[in-house]
C-alpha positions as a Markdown table, in Angstrom:
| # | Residue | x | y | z |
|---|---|---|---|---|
| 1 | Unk | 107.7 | 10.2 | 86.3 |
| 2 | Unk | 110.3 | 11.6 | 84.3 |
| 3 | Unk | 111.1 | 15.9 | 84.2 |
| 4 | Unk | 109.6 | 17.7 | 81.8 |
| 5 | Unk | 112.5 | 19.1 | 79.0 |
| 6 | Unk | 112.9 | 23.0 | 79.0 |
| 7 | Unk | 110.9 | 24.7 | 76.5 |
| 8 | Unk | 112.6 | 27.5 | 74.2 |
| 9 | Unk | 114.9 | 28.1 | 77.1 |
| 10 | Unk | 112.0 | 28.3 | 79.7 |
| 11 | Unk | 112.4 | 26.8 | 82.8 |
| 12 | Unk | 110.0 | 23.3 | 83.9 |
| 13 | Unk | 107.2 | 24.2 | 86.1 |
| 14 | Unk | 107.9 | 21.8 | 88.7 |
| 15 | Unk | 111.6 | 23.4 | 89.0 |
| 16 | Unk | 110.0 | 26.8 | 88.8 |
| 17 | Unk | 107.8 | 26.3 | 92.0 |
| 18 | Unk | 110.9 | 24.4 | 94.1 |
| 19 | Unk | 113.1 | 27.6 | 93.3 |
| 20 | Unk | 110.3 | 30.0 | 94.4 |
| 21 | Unk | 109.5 | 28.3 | 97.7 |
| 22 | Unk | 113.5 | 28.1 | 98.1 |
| 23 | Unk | 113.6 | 32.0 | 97.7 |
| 24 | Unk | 110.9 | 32.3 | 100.1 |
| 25 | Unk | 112.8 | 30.2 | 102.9 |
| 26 | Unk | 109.9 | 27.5 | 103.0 |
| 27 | Unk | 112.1 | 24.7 | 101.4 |
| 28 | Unk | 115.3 | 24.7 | 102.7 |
| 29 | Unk | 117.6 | 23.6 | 99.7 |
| 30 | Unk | 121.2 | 21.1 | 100.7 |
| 31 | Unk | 123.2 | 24.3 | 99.5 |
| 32 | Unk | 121.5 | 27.0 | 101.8 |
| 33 | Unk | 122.9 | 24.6 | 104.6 |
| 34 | Unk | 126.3 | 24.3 | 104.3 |
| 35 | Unk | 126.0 | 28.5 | 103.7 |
| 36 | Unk | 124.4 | 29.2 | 106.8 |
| 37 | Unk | 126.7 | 30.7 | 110.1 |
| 38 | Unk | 125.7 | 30.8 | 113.6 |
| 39 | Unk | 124.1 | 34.3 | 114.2 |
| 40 | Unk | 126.4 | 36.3 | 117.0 |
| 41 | Unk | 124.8 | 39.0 | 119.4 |
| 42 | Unk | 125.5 | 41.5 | 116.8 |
| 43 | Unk | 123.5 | 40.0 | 114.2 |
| 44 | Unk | 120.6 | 42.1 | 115.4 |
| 45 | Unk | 121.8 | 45.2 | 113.8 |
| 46 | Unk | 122.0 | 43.4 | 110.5 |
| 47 | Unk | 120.6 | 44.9 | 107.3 |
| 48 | Unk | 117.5 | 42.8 | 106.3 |
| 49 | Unk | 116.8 | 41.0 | 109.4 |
| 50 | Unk | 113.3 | 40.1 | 110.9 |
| 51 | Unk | 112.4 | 43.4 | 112.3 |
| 52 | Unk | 114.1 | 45.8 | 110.9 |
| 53 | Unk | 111.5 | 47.1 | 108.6 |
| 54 | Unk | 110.7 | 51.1 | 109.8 |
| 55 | Unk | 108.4 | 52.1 | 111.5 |
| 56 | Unk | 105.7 | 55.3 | 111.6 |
| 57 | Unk | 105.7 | 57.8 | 114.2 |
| 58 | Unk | 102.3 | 57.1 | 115.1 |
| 59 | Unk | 103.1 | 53.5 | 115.9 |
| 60 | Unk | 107.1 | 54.1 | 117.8 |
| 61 | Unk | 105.1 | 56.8 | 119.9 |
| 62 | Unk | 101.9 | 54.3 | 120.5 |
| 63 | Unk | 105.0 | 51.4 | 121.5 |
| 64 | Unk | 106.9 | 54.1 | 124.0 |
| 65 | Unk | 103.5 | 55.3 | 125.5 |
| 66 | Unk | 102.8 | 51.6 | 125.9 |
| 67 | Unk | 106.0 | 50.8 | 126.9 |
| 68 | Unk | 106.1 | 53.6 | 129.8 |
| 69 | Unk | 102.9 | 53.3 | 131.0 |
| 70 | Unk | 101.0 | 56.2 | 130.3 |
| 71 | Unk | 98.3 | 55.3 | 128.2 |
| 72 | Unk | 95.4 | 55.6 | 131.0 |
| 73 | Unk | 97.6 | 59.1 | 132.1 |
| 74 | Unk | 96.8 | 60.2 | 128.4 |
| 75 | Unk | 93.5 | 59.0 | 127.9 |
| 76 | Unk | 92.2 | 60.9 | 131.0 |
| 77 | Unk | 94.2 | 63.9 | 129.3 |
| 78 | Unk | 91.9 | 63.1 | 126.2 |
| 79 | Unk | 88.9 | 62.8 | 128.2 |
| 80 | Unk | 89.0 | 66.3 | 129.8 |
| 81 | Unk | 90.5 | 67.5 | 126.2 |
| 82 | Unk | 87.1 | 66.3 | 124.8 |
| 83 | Unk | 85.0 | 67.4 | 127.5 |
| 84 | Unk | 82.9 | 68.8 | 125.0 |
| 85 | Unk | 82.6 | 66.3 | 122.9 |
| 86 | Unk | 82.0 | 63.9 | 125.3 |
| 87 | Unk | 79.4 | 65.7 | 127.4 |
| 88 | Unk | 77.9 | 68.0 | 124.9 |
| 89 | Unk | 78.4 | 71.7 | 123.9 |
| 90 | Unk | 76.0 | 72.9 | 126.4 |
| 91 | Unk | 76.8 | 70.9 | 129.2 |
| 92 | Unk | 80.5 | 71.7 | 128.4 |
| 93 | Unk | 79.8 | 75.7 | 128.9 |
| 94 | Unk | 78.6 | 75.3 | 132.2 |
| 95 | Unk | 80.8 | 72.7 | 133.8 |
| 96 | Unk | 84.7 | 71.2 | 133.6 |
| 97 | Unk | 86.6 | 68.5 | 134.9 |
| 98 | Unk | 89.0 | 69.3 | 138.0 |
| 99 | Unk | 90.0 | 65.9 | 138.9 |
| 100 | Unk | 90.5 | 61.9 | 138.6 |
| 101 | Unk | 91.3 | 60.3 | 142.2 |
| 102 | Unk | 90.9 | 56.7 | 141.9 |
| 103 | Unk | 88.8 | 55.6 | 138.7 |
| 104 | Unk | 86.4 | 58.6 | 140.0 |
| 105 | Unk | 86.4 | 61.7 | 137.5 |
| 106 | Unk | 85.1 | 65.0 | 139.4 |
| 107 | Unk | 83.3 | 67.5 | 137.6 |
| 108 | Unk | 82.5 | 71.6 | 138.3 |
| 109 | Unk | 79.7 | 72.9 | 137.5 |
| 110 | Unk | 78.7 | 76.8 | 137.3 |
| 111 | Unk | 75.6 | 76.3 | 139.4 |
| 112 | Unk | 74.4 | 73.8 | 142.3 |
| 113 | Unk | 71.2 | 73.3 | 139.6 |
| 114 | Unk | 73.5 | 72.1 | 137.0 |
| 115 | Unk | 75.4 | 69.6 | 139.3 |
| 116 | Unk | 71.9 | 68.1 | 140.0 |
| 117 | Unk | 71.1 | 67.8 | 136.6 |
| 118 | Unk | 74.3 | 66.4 | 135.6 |
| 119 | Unk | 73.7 | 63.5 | 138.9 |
| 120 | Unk | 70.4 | 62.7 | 136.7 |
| 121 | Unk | 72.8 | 62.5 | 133.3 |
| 122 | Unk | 75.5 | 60.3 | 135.1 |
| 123 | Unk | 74.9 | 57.3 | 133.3 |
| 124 | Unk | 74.7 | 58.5 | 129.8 |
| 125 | Unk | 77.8 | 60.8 | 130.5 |
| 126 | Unk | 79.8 | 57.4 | 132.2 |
| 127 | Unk | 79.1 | 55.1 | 129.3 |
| 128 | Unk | 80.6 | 57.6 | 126.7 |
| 129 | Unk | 83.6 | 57.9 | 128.5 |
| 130 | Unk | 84.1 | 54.3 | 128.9 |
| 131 | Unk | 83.2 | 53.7 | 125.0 |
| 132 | Unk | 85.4 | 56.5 | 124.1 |
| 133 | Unk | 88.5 | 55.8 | 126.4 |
| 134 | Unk | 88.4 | 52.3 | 128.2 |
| 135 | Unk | 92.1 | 52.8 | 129.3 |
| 136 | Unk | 91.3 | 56.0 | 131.5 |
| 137 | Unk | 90.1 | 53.7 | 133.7 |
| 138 | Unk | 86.9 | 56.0 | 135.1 |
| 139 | Unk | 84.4 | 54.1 | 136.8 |
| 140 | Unk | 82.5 | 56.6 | 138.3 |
| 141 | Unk | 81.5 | 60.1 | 138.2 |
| 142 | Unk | 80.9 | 63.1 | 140.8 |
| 143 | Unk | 79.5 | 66.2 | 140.0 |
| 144 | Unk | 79.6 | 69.5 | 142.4 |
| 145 | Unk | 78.5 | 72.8 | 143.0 |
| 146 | Unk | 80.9 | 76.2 | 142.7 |
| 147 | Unk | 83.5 | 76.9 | 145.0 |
| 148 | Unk | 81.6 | 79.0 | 147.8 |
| 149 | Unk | 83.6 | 80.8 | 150.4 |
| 150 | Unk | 83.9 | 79.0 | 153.5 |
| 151 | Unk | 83.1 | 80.9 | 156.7 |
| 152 | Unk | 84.1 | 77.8 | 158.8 |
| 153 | Unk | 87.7 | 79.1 | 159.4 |
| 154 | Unk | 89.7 | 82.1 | 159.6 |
| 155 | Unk | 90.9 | 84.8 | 162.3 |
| 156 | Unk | 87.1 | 86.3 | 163.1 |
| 157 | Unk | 85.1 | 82.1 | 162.9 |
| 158 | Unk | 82.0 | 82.0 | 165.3 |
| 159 | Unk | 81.3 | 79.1 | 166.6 |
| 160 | Unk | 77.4 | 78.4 | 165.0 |
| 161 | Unk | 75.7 | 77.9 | 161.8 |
| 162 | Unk | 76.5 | 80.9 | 160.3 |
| 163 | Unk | 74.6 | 82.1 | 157.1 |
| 164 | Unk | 72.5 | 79.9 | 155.7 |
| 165 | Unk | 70.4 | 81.5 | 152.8 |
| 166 | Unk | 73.5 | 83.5 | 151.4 |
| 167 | Unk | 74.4 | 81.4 | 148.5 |
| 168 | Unk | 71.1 | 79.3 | 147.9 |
């Protein structure tokens, strides 16, 4: 099949598509070849290279987070960050988070009634955290009373049951 003539000084279409997928590295041409050098160690810093395109800060500080392992670290930070969001706006007034040991997040509540009714709201509270943040790695949830003052120890401790209806 013969070529097609140039037209008015326009270029044939066949020859048109071979220098485009030449530009775009697809079709190696004979001359590219003999150009080409061996890449060295230093060709890495080397304007125009694969890779070299910049990057956003959201996505260099998502690779480093990544990188140093601290994305379940940060996504239990976001989980008691969000407490309120997570649990609601009135649960959150009457209750925080004080710890994570071992996939188990603890929770505080103002009153021994609101722990209880938070045991009864474990499973609705435990599948928006894991929908919200699967990398905290929470598994489980346990909810207490307030901090009471202990008469089990101390310079003056009885041995016996002590007071029982003090703080009920």
């Amino acid at each position: 099949m013969p070529e097609p003539e140039p037209v008015d000084g326009v270029e044939s279409v066949p020859e048109t598509i071979a220098t485009y997928l030449r530009l775009r590295g697809l079709e190696p041409s004979a001359r590219t070849h003999r150009k080409r050098r061996r890449r060295g160690p230093d060709d890495e810093n080397a304007p125009f290279t694969p890779g070299r395109d910049p990057k956003g800060v959201a996505d260099v500080l998502a690779d480093l987070t990544r990188d140093a392992g601290w994305d379940s670290q940060l996504a239990r930070e976001d989980v008691v960050r969000t407490w309120a969001e997570v649990a609601g706006e009135t649960t959150a007034l009457h209750t925080h988070p004080v710890a994570f040991t071992g996939g188990t997040l603890t929770v505080q509540a103002d009153s021994t009634a609101w722990a209880k009714q938070l045991q009864l709201m474990r499973s609705e509270i435990l599948s928006q955290i894991v929908r919200r943040y699967p990398a905290a790695g929470v598994d489980g949830i346990r909810f207490i009373g307030p901090d009471v003052p202990s008469w089990k120890w101390g310079p003056r401790t009885t041995p016996g049951r002590g007071p029982r209806d003090t703080y009920g």
